[in-house]
RODRENBA-405474 format. One record per residue (C-alpha): x, y, z. Coordinates in steps of 0.5 Angstrom, whole numbers, padded with zeros to 4 digits, always signed. Last residue first. Layout:
# RODRENBA-405474
XYZ/...
***
This chain:
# RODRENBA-405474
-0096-0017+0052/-0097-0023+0055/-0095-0029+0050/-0089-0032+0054/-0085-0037+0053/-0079-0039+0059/-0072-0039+0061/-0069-0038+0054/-0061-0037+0056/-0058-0031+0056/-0054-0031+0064/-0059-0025+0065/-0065-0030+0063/-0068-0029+0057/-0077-0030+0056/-0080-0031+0049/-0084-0027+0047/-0090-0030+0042/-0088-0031+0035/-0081-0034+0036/-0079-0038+0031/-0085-0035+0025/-0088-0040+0022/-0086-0043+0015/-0092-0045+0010/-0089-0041+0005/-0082-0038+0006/-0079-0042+0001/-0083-0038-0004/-0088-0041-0009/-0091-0038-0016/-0089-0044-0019/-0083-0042-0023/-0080-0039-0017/-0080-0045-0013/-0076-0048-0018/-0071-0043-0019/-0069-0043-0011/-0070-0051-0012/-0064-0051-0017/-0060-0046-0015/-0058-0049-0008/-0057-0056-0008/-0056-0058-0015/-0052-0051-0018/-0048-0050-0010/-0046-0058-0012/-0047-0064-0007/-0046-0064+0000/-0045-0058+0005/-0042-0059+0012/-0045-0055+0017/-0041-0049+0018/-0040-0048+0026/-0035-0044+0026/-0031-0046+0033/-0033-0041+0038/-0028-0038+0044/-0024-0033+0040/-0030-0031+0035/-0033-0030+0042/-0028-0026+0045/-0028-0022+0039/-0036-0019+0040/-0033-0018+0046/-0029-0014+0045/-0034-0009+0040/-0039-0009+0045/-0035-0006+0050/-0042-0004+0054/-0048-0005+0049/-0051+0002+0047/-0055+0001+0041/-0050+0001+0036/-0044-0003+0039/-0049-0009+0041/-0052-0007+0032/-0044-0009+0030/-0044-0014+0036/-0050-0018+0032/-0047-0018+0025/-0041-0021+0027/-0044-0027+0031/-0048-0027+0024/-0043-0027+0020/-0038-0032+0024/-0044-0037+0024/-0046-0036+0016/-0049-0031+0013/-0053-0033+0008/-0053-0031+0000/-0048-0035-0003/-0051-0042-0001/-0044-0044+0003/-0045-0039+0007/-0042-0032+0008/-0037-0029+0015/-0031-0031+0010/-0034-0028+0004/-0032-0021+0007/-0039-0017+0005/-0039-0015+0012/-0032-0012+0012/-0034-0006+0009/-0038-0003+0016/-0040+0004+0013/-0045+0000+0008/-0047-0003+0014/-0051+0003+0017/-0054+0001+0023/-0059+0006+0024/-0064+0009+0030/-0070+0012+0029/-0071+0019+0029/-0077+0019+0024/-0073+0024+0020/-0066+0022+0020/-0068+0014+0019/-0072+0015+0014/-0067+0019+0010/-0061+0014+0012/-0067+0009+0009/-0067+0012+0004/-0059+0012+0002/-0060+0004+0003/-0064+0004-0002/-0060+0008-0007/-0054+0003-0005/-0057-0004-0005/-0061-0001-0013/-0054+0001-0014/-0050-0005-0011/-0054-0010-0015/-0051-0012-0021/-0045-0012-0018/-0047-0018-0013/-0044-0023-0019/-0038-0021-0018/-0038-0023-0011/-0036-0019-0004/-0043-0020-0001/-0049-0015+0000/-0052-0012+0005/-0060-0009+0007/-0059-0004+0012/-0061-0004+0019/-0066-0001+0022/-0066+0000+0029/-0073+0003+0032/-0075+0005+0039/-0082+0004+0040/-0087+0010+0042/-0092+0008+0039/-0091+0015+0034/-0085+0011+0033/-0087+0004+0032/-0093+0007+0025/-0087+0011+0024/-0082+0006+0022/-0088+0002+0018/-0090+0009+0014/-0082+0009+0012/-0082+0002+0010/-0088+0003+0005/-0085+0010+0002/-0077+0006+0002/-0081+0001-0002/-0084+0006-0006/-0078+0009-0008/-0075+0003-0009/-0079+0000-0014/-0076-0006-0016/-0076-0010-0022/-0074-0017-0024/-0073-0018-0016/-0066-0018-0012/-0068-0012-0009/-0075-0014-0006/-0072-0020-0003/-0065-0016+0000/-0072-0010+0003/-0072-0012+0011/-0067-0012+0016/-0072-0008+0022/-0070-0008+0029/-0076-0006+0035/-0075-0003+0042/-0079-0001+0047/-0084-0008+0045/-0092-0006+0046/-0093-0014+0044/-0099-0012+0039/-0095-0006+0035/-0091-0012+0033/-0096-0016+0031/-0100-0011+0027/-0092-0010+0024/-0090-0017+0022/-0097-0019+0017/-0098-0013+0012/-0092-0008+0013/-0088-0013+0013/-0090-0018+0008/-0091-0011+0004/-0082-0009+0005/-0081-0018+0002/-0081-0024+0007/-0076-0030+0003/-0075-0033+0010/-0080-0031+0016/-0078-0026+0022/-0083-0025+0027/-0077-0026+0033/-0079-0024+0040/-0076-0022+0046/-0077-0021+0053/-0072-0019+0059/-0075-0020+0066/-0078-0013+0070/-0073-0012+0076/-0070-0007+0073/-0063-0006+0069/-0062-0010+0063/-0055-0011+0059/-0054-0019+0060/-0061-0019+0056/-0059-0014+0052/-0053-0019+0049/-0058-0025+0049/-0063-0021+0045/-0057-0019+0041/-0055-0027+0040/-0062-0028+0037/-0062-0023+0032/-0056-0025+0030/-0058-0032+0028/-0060-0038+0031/-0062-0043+0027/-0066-0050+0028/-0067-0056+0023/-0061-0060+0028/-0060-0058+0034/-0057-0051+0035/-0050-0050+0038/-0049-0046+0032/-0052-0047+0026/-0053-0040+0023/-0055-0042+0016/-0062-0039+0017/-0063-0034+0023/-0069-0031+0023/-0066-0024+0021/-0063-0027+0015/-0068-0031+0012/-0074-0025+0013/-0075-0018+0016/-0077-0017+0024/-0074-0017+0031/-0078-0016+0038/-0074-0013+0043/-0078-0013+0050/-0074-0010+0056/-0070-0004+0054/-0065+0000+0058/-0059+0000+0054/-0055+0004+0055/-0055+0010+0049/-0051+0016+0049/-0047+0013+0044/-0040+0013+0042/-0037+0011+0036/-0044+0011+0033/-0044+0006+0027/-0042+0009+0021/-0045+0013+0016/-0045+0011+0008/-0047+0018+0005/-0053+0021+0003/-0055+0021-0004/-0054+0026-0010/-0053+0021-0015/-0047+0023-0017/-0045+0024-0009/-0048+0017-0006/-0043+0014-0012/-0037+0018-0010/-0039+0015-0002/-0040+0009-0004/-0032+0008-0008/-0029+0012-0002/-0031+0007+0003/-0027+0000+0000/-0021+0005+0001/-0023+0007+0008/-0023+0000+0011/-0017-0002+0008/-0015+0005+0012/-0018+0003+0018/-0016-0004+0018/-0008-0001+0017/-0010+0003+0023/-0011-0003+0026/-0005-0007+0025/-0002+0000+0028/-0005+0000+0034/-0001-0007+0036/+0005-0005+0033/+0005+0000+0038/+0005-0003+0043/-0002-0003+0048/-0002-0010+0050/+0002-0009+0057/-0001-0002+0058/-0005-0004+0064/+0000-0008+0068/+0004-0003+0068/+0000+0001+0073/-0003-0005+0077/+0003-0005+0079/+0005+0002+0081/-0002+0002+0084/+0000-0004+0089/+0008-0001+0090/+0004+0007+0091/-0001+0004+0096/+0004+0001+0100/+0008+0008+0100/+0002+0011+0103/+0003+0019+0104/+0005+0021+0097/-0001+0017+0094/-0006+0021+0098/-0003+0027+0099/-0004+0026+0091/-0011+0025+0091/-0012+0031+0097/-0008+0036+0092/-0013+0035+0086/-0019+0035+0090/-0018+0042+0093/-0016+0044+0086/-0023+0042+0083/-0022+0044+0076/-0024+0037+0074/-0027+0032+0080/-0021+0028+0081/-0018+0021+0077/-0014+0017+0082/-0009+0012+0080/-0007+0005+0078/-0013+0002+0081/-0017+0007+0085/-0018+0011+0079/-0017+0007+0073/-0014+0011+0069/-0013+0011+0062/-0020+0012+0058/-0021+0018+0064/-0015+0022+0062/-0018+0022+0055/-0023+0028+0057/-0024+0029+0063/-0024+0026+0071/-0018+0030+0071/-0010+0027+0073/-0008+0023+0079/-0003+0017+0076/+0001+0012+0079/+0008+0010+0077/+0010+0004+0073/+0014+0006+0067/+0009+0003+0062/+0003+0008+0067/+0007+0014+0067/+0008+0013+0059/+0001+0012+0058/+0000+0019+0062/+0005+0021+0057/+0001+0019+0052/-0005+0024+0054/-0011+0022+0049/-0016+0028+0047/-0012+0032+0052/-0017+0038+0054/-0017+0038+0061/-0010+0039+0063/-0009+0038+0070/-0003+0031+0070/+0000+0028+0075/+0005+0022+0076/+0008+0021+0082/+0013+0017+0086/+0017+0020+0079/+0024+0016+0078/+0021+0012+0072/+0018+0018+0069/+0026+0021+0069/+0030+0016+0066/+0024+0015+0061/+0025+0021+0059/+0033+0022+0059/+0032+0015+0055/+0029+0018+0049/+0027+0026+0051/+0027+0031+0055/+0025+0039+0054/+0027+0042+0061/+0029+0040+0068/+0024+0045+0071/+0025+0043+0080/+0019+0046+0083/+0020+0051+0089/+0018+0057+0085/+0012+0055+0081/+0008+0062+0079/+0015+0064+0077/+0018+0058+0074/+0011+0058+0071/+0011+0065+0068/+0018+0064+0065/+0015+0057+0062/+0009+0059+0058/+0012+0059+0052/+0015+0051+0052/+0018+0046+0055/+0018+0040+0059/+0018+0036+0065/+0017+0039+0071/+0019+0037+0078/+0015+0038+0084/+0018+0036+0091/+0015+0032+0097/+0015+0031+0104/+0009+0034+0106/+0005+0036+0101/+0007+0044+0102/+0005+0047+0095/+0001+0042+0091/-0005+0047+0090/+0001+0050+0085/+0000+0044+0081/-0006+0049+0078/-0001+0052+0074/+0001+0047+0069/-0006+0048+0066/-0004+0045+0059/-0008+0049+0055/-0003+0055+0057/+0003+0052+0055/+0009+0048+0059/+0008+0042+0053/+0009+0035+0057/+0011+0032+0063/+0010+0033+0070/+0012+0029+0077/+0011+0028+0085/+0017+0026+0088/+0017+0024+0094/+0023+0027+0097/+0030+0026+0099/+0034+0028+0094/+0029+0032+0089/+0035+0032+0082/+0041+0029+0083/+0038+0025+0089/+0033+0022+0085/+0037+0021+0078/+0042+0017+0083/+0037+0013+0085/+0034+0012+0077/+0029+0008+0076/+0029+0005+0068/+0027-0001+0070/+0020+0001+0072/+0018+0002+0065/+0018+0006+0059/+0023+0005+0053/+0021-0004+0052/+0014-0001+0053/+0014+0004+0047/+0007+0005+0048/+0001+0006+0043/-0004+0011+0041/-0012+0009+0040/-0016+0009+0034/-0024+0009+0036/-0028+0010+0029/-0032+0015+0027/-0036+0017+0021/-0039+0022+0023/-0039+0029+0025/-0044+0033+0027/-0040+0037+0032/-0044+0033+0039/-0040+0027+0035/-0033+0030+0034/-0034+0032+0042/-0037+0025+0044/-0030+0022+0040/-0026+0026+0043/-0029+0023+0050/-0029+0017+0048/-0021+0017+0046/-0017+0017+0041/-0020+0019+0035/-0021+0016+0028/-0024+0020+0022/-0026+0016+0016/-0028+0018+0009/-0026+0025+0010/-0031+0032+0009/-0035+0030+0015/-0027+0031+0019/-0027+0038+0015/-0033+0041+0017/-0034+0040+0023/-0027+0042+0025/-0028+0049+0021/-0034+0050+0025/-0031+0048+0031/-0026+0054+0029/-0032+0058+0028/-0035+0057+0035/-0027+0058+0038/-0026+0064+0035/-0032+0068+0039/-0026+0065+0045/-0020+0066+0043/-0016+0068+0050/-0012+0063+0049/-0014+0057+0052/-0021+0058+0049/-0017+0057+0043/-0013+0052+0046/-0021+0048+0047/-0023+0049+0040/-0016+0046+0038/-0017+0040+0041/-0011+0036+0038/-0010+0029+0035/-0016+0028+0031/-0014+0023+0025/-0017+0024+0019/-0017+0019+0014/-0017+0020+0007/-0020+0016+0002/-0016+0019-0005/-0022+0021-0011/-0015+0025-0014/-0019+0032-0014/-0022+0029-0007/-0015+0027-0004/-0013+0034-0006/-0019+0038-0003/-0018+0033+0004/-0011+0036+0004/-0013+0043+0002/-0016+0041+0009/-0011+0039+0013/-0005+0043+0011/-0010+0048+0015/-0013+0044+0021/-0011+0037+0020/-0008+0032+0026/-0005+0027+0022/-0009+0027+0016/-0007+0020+0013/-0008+0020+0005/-0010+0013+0002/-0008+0009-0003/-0003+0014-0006/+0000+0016-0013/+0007+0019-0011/+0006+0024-0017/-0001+0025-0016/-0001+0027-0009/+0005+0032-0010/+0000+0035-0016/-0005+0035-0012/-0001+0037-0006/+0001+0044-0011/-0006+0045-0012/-0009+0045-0006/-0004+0051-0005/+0000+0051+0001/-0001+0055+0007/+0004+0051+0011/+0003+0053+0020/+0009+0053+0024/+0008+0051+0032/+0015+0052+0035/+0013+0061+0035/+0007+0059+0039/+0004+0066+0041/+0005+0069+0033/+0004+0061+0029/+0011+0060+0025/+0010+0060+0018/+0012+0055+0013/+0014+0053+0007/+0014+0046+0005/+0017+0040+0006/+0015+0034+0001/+0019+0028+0005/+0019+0020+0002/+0020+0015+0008/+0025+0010+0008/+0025+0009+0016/+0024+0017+0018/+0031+0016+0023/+0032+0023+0025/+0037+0028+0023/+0032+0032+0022/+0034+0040+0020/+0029+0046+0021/+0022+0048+0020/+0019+0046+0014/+0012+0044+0015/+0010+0037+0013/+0008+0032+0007/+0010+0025+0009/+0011+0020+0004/+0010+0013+0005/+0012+0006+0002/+0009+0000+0005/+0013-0007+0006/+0011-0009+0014/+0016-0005+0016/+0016+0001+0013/+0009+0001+0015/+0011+0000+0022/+0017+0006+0022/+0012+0010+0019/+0007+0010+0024/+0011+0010+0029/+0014+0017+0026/+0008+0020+0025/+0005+0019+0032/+0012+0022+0035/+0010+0029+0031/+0003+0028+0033/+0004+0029+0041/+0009+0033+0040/+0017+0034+0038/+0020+0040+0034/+0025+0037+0029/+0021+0035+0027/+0013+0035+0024/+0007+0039+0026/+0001+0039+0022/+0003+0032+0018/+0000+0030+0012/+0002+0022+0011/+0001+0019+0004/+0001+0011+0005/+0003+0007-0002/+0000+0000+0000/
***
């Protein structure tokens, strides 16, 4: 793959997203990438870039901030860089300005982009005394981050933030450790007693710079027994040093001298509350120090308080300095957290992080051909589920309604013979475990295989709205779509009036796209597949209903999760399925569990005899000459509530509504 990196900030000055750069370039060059990094001149590297190409553009240093250069080039001038390079995909590292003549570039060349939201500029230009400026730099966020295929964000608090800006198209992409660099090892008696001989040291790292809130660390003066040292470097140093006066600035660290200093700290604090991740305190956390840092923003990700440090109410200095004379004052509290500390970043390596953000671009390059698609016929966008939903699932009746792959067909999986289970089954099973209350979790399934949009509106609905659910999934319409001809705006019109009908019921409704697999042969239907899906974000957007998106989630169509008869999802598909709809509607840590289950359960493909033209195509054929479907005569499985016990197992039958 051939990766175009645009960086806001690059060497010799070294940040958050400088070093994320430089780890991405080393992991892509190992796996055999070819990269170029397009960045701010701002002086000479002497850095390793392991082979990758550099455009270094003029730059202009920012007034307040004279580290910070900002590249005013020419959306035309990268095109032409792009073009030359000819890129897979262009990786924005924390784009603002060079970002988005960058998005421009990659959408003249039709390039995915992928944005990686590295730095709260909304909140530095609060920071700075910029107030009305921060609304119009939220603005331009928005903007830039809805223009790009993908955006990734560290933290659910980042991810919050893009969402409550309208941005979609999120995904979680976390920040590695260097855990052979940082740890307990690197502990220095001799840095110690150099630096606060005698004292329990509480430490700072990073950036001395307004967002920063070093200041607040004045609260700590007069801990008994401990020193503040300060770590770095940066423009709102000469007043901290004033503010400060008994703490120690050893100044901007790096390499081994970092991790030296890390490791010796008792301590670990950090104020800032505007960090979208906060990789020193992952450092602090490698290195096997306690951290007491805000209870906001990506500190809570990181910090399990009461494990391996202390979160304090943000902006609550009394509070700060209580969790640190806490720490400070117990030595064996410091050893067991120090423990716990280390232990929680074991599998945070970079090369980890950067496997997934090569998913995240293949991810990208399979988004970008919909999204230009969408645009020619002036559709809405694929979006993708909701990265972090305000949702917690608090439902206790879930009735799912569509056709074969709703009720399961070609999902085996520990069922007795005849008998599936399917992805609607296994998300009942996953609300189960979720509910709250003393009311038992009831579900029902009136899905029937070969169903069509008015099969829906005629039989499943009336039943539906009889067993008064608070939450109701619709996969419905793949029938209708593979048919001689197809009215998809009628269909949408039909299945539009259904959610509303649930809705004015006051029904919680998940809708969810009809997909297709990665056959040459589905090429025939991916624009009708495609218009329909845009309609049912239309239906979705103006009913309020809720929607799982599976255009934005490629890797549905891999053939793996499919059956033998080409047209079903198999065991690993719907057990797929079913965590992507988990991770819509709120479900805890939906998406780790849905891998602990593929880990745990062999896939239970039933063995398939005879040819896929004998066994599968000649029946379908057959029934379709007489008039017949495969549906006819079969009942739904659960066409009445079935009771799911916390442990997720069916417990009992009810027909109460």
């Amino acid at each position: 793959m051939r990766v175009a990196l645009l960086a806001e900030s690059f060497l010799p000055h070294m940040n958050g997203v400088t070093g994320s750069v430089l780890h991405v370039l080393r992991h892509l060059a190992a796996e055999g990438h070819e990269t170029l990094v397009i960045a701010p001149r701002a002086g000479e590297i002497t850095t390793d870039l392991h082979g990758a190409r550099t455009e270094l553009l003029r730059s202009t240093p920012l007034p307040s901030y004279p580290e910070v250069r900002i590249v005013f080039a020419r959306a035309a001038r990268l095109t032409a860089i792009l073009r030359e390079f000819r890129p897979d995909v262009v990786h924005l590292a924390s784009p603002f300005v060079l970002g988005w003549q960058g998005l421009a570039a990659a959408d003249a060349l039709r390039v995915p982009a992928v944005a990686v939201y590295q730095t709260d500029v909304v909140a530095y230009a609060q920071k700075y005394g910029m107030p009305q400026a921060a609304v119009l730099v939220g603005r331009h966020v928005a903007r830039l981050h809805r223009r790009a295929t993908l955006t990734l964000a560290p933290s659910t608090a980042s991810l919050q933030q893009l969402e409550d800006l309208g941005v979609d198209r999120l995904r979680r992409w976390g920040r590695g450790v260097d855990t052979a660099r940082f740890g307990p090892e690197r502990r220095s008696d001799t840095w110690r007693t150099r630096v606060a001989p005698g004292s329990t040291i509480v430490g700072y790292v990073g950036r001395l710079a307004p967002e920063k809130q070093v200041e607040d660390l004045a609260a700590l003066a007069g801990i008994d027994g401990t020193r503040l040292v300060i770590v770095g470097d940066g423009p709102a140093r000469p007043a901290l040093e004033r503010a400060l006066p008994d703490a120690v600035f050893t100044g901007h660290l790096t390499g081994g001298a970092l991790a030296e200093a890390l490791a010796s700290f008792d301590v670990f604090v950090h104020p800032g509350e505007s960090e979208t991740f906060g990789q020193t305190i992952q450092e602090a956390l490698a290195s096997g120090v306690p951290v007491v840092a805000t209870g906001v923003g990506g500190p809570v990700d990181l910090v399990r308080s009461s494990v391996d440090g202390w979160l304090y109410r943000p902006g609550d200095l009394h509070d700060l300095r209580a969790r640190v004379a806490d720490l400070a004052g117990d030595e064996g509290k410091r050893r067991a957290f120090a423990v716990a500390a280390r232990d929680s970043v074991r599998d945070r390596s970079w090369d980890a992080v950067c496997r997934q953000l090569v998913c995240h671009y293949e991810d990208a390059r399979m988004l970008r051909p919909l999204d230009d698609a969408q645009r020619r016929r002036a559709g809405i966008r694929p979006s993708s589920p909701s990265a972090v939903s305000a949702l917690r699932p608090r439902w206790s009746r879930y009735v799912a309604l569509g056709d074969s792959l709703t009720e399961g067909l070609c999902d085996t999986s520990r069922m007795p013979a005849g008998q599936y289970r399917g992805w609607a089954d296994r998300l009942a099973q996953l609300l189960a475990h979720e509910a709250t209350g003393p009311a038992p979790f009831r579900y029902a399934n009136l899905a029937v295989r070969s169903r069509r949009v008015r099969h829906l509106t005629a039989e499943q609905l009336p039943l539906a709205l009889a067993m008064r659910p608070d939450l109701v999934s619709i996969l419905m319409g793949a029938n209708d779509l593979v048919g001689r001809r197809v009215d998809i705006a009628g269909l949408a019109t039909e299945l539009e009036a259904s959610v509303r009908a649930l809705r004015d019921a006051g029904i919680d409704v998940l809708l969810v796209t009809p997909f297709l697999p990665h056959r040459r042969a589905a090429v025939l239907f991916e624009r009708r597949f495609a218009v329909f899906a845009s309609e049912l974000r239309r239906i979705a957007a103006g009913t309020g209903a809720m929607l799982l998106d599976l255009d934005a989630i490629p890797a549905i169509g891999d053939l793996d999760l499919w059956a033998s008869d080409r047209v079903h999802l198999r065991s690993r598909g719907h057990r797929f399925l079913a965590y992507r709809a988990a991770e819509r509607l709120g479900v805890r840590d939906a998406e780790a569990l849905g891998g602990l289950d593929a880990a745990l359960h062999a896939d239970d493909d039933p063995v398939a005899h005879g040819t896929w033209l004998s066994r599968d195509v000649l029946p379908w054929a057959w029934r379709r000459l007489r008039g017949r479907t495969a549906g006819d005569g079969v009942a739904p499985k659960h066409s009445g509530y079935v009771v799911i016990g916390g442990g997720g197992e069916v417990r009992s039958r009810s027909r109460t509504t």
